[in-house]
Every structure is written in C-alpha cells, then in structure tokens.
C-alpha positions in Angstrom: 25.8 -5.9 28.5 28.5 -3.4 30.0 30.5 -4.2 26.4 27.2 -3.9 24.4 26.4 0.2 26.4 30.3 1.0 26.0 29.7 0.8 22.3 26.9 2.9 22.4 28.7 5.3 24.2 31.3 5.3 21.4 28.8 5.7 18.3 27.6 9.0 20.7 31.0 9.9 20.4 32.1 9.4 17.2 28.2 11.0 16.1 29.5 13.9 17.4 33.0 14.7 16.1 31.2 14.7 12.7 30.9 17.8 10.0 27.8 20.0 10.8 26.3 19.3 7.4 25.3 15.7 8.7 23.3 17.4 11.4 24.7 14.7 13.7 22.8 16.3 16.7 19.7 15.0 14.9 21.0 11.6 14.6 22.3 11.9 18.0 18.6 11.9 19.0 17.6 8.9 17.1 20.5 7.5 19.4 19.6 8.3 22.3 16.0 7.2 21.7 17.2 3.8 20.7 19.2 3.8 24.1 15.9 4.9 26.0 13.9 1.7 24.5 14.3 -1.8 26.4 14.2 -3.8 23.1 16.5 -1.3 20.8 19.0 -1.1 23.5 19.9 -4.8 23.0 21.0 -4.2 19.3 24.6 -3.6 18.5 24.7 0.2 16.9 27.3 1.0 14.4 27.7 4.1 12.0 27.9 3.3 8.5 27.8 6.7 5.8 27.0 8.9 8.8 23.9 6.5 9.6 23.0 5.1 12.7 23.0 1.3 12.0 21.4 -1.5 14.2 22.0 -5.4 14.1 21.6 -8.3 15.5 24.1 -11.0 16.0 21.5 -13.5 16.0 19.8 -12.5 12.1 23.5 -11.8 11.5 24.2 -15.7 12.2 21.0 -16.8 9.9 22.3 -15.2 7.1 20.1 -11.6 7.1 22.9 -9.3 7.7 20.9 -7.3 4.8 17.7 -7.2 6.8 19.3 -4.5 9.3 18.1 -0.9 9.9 19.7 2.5 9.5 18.1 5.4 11.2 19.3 9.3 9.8 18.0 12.7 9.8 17.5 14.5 5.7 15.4 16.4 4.5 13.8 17.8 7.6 12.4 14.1 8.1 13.8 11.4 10.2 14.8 8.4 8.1 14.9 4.4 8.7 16.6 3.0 5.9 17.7 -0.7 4.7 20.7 -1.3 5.1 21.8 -0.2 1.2 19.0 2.8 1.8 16.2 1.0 -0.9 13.6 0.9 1.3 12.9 4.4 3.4 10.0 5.2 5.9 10.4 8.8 6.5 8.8 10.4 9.9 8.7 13.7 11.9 10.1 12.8 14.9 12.6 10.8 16.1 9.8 9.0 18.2 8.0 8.3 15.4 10.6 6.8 13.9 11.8 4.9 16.8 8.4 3.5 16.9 8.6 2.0 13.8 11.8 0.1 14.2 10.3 -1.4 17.7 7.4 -2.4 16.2 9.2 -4.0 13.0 13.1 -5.0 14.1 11.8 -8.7 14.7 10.5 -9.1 11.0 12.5 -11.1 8.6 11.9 -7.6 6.3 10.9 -4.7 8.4 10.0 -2.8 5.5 7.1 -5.1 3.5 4.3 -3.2 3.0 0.8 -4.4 5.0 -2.2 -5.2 2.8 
C-alpha cells in the first residue's frame, strides 16, 4: 500500500509541472477525490495524454486492460473517458464524476448504457 500512495503522490506531481492550458489544477481535483474514496484509492493512477488514468492489476491480468477509466477536465465539464476516449460521461463536478466511477469501476464495461 505505501508503494501504491507513493505513486499517487507522483501523478500529483507530475499533474502539476504541466502547461496551464491542460488546466491540470482541475484534474488535480479529480485526483485528489479519487485519493479521498476508500475503493478508488486502491487503483493504480497513471497519466496518459494529460488524463488521469485508473487500473486494475487484477482486470489487467483477465485480459480488460481496455476496460480502464480516464478522468479529465474540458470543456468546463469533468470528463470519464475509456481508455481510447470513445465512451465519455461528462459531469459538473469532480464529485459527480467521482461518483460515477465508484459506482461503475467493478463493471466489465463501466460505460454500457442502463435500459
């Protein structure tokens, strides 16, 4: 777990050196929300195209390294994404949005539509 919060600590870091155009203070949030929540904190972050990625080693090992989530601010709106950006569920907070992914991250496909 210390390994797992270290990287965190790094994506914060790295979040922060970038360009102000990627508004990474908004993505920054999204960050620190995911830290705040018991079930996103276990997720390994990563940054991929000035995203916030999150994965899990476990869907990683079954073969749905495609099924992880990207959380980003454009737009005005906060953004989770797919992992190529496909799918998009677009919110006004970073709550919001956080809400979705703890509700969803155990699907197979986080992003199928209800009925």
């Amino acid at each position: 777990m210390i390994e797992n919060n270290e990287k965190w600590h790094q994506i914060r870091i790295r979040l922060s050196e970038f360009p102000p155009h990627f508004q990474s203070e908004k993505t920054i949030q999204l960050l620190d929300a995911c830290r705040a929540s018991r079930s996103l904190r276990q997720l390994l972050p990563y940054i991929s195209l000035g995203r916030l990625g999150l994965w899990r080693y476990d869907a990683y090992e079954r073969g749905q390294a495609d099924e992880f989530v990207c959380l980003y601010f454009h737009d005005d709106q906060y953004t989770v994404s797919s992992y190529d950006n496909t799918e998009k569920r677009f919110f006004a907070s970073a709550q919001e949005a956080i809400g979705f992914v703890e509700q969803n991250i155990d699907k197979e496909n986080p992003f199928v539509k209800l009925t």
